[in-house]
N, C-alpha and C positions, 0 to 999 in steps of 0.2 A: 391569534398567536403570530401569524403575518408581522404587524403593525412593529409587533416587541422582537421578531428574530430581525426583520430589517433596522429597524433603527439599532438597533444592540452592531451589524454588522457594519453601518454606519460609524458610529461612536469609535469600533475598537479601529475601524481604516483612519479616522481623523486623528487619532490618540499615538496612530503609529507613523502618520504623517510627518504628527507634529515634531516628535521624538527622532524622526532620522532628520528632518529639516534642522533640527537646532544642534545635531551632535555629529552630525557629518558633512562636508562638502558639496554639497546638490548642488545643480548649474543654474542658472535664472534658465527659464523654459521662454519667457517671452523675449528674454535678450538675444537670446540665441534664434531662436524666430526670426525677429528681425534683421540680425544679421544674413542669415542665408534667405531672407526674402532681396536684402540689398543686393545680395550677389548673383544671385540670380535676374535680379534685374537688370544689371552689366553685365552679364557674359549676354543677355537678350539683346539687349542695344549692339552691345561688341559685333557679335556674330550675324545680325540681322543684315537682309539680302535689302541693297539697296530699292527704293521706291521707283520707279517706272513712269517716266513724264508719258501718257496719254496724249496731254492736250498737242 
């Protein structure tokens, strides 16, 4: 019974996926990702303490 309550809970999560993705405004999840990885990446650069000549 396992096999049939997971896939049954499966089915109804993808069913409801699908149904908000196509009838309401959901954000791209990877677009946005990447934008706050770019940003994060400049304010790292920005703010980074400069390198220390050794030699």
């Amino acid at each position: 019974m396992g096999l049939f309550k997971g896939s049954f809970t499966l089915l109804v999560g993808m069913g409801c996926g699908v149904y908000i993705a196509q009838n309401y405004n959901v954000p791209n999840v990877k677009k946005l990702f990447n934008t706050y990885v770019f940003l994060a990446k400049h304010i790292e650069e920005t703010y980074r303490k400069p390198k220390k000549d050794d030699d």
